[in-house]
C-alpha positions in Angstrom: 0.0 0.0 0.0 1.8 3.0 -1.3 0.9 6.2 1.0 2.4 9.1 -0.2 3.2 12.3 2.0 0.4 14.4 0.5 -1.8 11.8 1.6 -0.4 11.4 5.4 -0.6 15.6 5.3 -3.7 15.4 4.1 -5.0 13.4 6.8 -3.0 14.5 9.6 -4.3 17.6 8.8 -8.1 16.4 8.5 -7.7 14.7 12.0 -6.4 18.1 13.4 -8.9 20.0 12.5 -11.7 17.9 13.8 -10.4 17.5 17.1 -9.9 21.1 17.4 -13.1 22.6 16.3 -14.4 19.5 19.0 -12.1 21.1 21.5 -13.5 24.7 20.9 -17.0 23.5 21.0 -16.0 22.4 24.5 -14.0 25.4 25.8 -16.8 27.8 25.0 -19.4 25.9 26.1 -18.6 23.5 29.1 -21.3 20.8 29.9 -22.5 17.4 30.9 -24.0 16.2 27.3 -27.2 14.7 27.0 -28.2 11.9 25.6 -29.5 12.5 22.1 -26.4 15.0 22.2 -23.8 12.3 22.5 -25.6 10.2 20.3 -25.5 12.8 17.4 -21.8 12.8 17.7 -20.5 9.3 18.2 -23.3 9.0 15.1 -20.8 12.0 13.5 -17.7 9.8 14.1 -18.8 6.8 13.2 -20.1 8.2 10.0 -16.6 9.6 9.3 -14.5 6.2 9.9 -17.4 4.6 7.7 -17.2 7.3 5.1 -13.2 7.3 5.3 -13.4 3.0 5.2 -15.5 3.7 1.6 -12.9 6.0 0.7 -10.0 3.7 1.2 -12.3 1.0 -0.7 -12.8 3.0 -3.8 -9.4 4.2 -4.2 -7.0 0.9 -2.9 -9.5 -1.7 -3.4 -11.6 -3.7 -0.9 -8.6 -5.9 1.2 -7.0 -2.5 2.5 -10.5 -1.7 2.9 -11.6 -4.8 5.0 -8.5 -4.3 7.0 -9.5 -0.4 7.9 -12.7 -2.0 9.0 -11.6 -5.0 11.3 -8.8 -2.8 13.1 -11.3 -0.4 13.7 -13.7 -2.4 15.2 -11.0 -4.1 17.0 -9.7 -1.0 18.5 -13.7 0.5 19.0 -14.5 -2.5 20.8 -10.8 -2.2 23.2 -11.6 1.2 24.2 -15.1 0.6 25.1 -13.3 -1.7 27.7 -11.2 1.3 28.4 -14.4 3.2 29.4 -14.7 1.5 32.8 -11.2 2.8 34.0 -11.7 6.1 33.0 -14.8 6.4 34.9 -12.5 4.3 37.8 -10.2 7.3 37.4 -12.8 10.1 36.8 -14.3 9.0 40.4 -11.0 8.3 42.2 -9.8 12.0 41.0 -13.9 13.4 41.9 -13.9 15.3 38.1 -16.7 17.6 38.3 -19.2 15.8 35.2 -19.1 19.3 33.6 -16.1 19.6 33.1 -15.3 15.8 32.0 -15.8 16.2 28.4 -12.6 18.6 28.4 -10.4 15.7 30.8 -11.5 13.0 28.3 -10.6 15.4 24.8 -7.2 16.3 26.4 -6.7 12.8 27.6 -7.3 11.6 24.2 -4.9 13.9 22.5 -2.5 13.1 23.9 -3.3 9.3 23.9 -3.0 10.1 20.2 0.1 11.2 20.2 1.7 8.9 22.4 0.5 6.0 20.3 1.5 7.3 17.4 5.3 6.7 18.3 4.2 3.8 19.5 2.8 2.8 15.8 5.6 4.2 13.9 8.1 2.1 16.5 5.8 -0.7 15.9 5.9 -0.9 12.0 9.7 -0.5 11.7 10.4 -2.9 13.9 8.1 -5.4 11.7 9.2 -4.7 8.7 12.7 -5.6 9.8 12.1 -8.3 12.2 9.7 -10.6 10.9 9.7 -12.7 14.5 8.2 -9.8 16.0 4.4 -11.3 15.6 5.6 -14.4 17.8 6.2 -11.6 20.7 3.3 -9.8 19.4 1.1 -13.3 19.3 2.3 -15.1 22.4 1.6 -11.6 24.2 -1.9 -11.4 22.9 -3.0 -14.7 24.0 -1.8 -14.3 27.6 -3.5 -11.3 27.7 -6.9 -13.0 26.1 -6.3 -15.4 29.1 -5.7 -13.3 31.6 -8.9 -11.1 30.2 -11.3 -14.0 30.3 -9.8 -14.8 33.7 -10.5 -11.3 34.9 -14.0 -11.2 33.9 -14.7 -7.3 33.7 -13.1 -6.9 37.3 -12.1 -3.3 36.2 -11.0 -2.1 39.9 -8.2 -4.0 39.4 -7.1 -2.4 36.4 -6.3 0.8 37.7 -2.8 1.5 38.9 -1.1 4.9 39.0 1.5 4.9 36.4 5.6 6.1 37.1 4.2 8.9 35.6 1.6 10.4 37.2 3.5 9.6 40.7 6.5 11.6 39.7 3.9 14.6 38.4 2.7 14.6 41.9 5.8 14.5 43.6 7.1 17.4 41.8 4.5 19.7 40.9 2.8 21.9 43.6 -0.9 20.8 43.2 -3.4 22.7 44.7 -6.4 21.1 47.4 -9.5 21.5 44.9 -10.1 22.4 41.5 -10.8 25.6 39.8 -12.9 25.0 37.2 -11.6 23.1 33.7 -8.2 25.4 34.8 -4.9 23.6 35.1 -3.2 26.1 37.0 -4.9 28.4 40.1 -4.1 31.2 41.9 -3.3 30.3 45.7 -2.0 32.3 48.7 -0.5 29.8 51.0 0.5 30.9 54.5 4.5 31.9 54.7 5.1 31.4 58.5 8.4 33.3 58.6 7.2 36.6 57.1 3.1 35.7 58.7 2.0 36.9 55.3 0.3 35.3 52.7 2.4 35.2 49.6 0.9 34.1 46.3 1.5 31.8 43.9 0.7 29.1 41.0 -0.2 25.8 41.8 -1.2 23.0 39.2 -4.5 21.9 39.6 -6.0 17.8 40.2 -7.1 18.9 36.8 -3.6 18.2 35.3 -2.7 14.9 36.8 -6.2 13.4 35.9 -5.4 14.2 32.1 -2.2 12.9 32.2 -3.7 10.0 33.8 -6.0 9.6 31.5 -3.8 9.6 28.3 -0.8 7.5 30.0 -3.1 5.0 31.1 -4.3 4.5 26.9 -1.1 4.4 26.3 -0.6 1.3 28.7 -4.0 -0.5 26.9 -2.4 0.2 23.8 0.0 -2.3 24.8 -2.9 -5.1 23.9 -4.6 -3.3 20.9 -1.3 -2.1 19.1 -0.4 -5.4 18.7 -4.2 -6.9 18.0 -4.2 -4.7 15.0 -0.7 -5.6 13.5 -2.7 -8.7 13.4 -5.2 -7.4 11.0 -2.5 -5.1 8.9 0.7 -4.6 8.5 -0.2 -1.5 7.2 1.4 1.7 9.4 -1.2 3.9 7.5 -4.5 2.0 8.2 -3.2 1.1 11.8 -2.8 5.2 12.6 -6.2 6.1 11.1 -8.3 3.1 12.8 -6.7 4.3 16.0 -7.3 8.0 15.6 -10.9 7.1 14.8 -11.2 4.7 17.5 -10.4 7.5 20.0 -11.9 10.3 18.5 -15.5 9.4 19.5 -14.6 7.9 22.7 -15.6 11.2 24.6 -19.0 11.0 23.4 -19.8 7.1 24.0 -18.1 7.5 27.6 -21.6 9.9 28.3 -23.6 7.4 25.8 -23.1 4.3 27.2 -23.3 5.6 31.0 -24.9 2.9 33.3 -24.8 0.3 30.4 -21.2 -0.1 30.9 -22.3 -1.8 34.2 -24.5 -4.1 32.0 -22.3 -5.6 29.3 -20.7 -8.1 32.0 -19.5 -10.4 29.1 -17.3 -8.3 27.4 -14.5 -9.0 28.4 -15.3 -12.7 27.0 -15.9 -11.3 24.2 -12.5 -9.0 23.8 -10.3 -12.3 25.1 -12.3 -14.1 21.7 -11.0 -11.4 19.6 -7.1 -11.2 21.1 -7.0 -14.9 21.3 -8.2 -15.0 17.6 -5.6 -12.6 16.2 -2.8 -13.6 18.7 -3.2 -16.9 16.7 -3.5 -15.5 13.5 -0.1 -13.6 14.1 1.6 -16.7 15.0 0.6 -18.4 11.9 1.9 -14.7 10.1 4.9 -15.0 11.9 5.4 -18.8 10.6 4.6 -18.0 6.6 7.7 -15.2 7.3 9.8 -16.8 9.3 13.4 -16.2 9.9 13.8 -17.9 13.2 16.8 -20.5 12.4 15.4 -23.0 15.2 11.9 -23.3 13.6 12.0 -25.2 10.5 15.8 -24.3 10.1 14.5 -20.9 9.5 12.8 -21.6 6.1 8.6 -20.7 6.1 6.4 -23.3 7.7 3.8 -24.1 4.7 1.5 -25.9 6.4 0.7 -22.8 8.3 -2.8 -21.9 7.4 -3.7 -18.2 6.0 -6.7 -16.6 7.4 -7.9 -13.7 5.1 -9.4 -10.6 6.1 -12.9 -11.0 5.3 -12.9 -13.7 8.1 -11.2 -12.2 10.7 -14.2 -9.5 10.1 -16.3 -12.2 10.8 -15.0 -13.3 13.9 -14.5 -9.5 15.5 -17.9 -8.9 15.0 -20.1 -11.9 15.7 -17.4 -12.6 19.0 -18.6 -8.6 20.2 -21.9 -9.5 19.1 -22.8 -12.6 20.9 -20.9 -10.8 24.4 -23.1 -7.8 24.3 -26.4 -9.7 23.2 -25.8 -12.0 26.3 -24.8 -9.1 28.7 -28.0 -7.3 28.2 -29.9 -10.7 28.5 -28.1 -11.6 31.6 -28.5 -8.2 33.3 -32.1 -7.4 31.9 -34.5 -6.7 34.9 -31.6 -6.4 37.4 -30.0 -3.4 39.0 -26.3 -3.0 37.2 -23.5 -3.8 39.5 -21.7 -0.7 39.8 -17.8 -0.7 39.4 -17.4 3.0 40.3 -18.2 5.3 43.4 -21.8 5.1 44.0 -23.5 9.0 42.1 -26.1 11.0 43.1 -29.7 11.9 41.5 -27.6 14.1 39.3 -25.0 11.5 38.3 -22.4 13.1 40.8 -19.7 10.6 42.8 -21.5 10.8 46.3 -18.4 12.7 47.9 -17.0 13.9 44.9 -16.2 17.8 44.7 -19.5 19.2 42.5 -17.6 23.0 42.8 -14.3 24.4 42.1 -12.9 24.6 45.5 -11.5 21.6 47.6 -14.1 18.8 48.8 -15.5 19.0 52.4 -13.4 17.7 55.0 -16.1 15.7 56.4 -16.0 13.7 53.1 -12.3 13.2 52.5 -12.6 12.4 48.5 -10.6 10.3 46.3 -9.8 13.5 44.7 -7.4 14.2 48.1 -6.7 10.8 48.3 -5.1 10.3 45.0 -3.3 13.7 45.0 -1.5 12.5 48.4 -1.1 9.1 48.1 2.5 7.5 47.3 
């Protein structure tokens, strides 16, 4: 697949635009969407990876096509998964929900461009080292394991990353929030002088977006490789990522409490990385160049599975999980995996304002800008 610069400028440029007219939408208007609201724009970003899939179909041909479509899915489905730690995180940190939308676009942009190093890294290493996808395969089906094995216990999943402890243990961060701002204005006490001298502190605000896009980046870890499964292709692999995460804002608010309900995902996801950790393994054995397997010569026997049914499986594996989760959880409350919300869908202890949370409610927010 030949994808000249124009092309790449083209689309990087696109992509950019999108994301910031979504980003100015947001800074001028902050707000907790509602639900036809959010389902007019995942509808809007679905249409465009549909619309860009017919592109690639009409001017490449259907395989790089079909490819486009299964990573897409693939990496669709992963970050749906991905939802139940950033409401984990959203809760732990007590985000305000008005001003979530502007955590989960930040967080994603730079989840973008973290993975995008992480794509280019990928595909040179592939096109040089053909024994890659045994790494790459063996890795997926552990994780499939260890996935089915979990069963959708997402409080596990959570874990502070080198990252945001060193932010923390650096950067002055102020008690409370102050509004969507990442810095604030506060006068702490100088004892020496007795006066109150002012100064910048970071806000919770940062850490929970840095959170947010450093914890994708560790998920990527699974779906990079799932989709190097599907294509080899560093072109398709950026652009089913980018449109992957593009919508993700949007389905966090869509989905809300039916996160809760599709308890078989994570069945279904371990189907899919099991399926394509396989698949690599037999990709790995038509190249192979590992003298100790078949004195380094390609293993024939290995089968070839074509894109059209690798489509198959992604999308009647996803299928048959969230069919059954609804059946399984129809006429029973959800069991919640984050802190319990009020009437108004607030964390019950969370900070709703800009300043710190009440002391009699010691929130997560305080809790996981002190801890470690």
């Amino acid at each position: 697949m030949h994808v000249s610069l124009l092309i790449w400028a083209i689309t990087l440029v696109g992509l950019i635009a999108v994301l910031a007219a979504d980003l100015l939408i947001i800074g001028r208007r902050p707000h907790e969407p509602s639900m036809r609201e959010a389902a007019a724009w995942v509808s809007f970003y679905v249409g465009l990876a549909v619309a860009f899939g017919l592109v690639l179909l009409a001017t490449y041909g259907p395989t790089y096509s079909g490819e486009f479509f299964a990573g897409w899915l693939t990496e669709y489905s992963l970050s749906v998964d991905n939802l139940f730690v950033f409401v984990i995180i959203m809760s732990a940190f007590a985000v305000p929900r008005i001003h979530q939308q502007r955590v989960l676009l930040v967080g994603i942009v730079l989840a973008l461009a973290l993975r995008g190093v992480f794509i280019f890294a990928g595909a040179t290493l592939i096109n040089q080292f053909v024994w890659v996808f045994y790494l790459f395969g063996a890795f997926l089906l552990v994780t499939a394991v260890r996935l089915a094995k979990s069963h959708g216990d997402t409080n596990a999943e959570f874990r502070e990353n080198g990252l945001v402890r060193w932010s923390r243990r650096i950067l002055p961060i102020s008690d409370g929030y102050d509004g969507a701002r990442l810095t604030t204005h506060r006068p702490p006490e100088d004892a020496r002088r007795g006066s109150r001298a002012p100064r910048w502190m970071f806000t919770p605000m940062l850490i929970v977006m840095i959170a947010i896009g450093t914890t994708d980046l560790v998920f990527a870890l699974d779906s990079i490789p799932a989709i190097f499964g599907l294509t080899k292709e560093a072109y398709i692999v950026f652009t089913a990522n980018v449109f992957a995460l593009m919508g993700l804002r949007q389905l966090y608010f869509l989905l809300g409490g039916l996160l809760d309900r599709l308890v078989y995902l994570s069945y279904g996801l371990a189907a899919v990385l099991g399926f394509i950790g396989v698949k690599l393994i037999f990709e790995a054995l038509h190249g192979n160049d590992l003298p100790f397997i078949n004195g380094g010569e390609p293993v024939e026997w290995a089968p070839h599975i074509p894109i059209w049914l690798s489509l198959t499986v992604i999308v009647v594996a996803l299928g048959i999980a969230t069919i059954a989760s609804l059946i399984k959880s129809r006429g029973g409350p959800p069991d919640r995996r984050a802190t319990p919300r009020d009437d108004r869908g607030t964390p019950q202890g969370a900070a709703t304002t800009s300043g710190p949370p009440r002391s009699g409610e010691q929130s997560q927010a305080a809790a996981a800008v002190d801890r470690g």
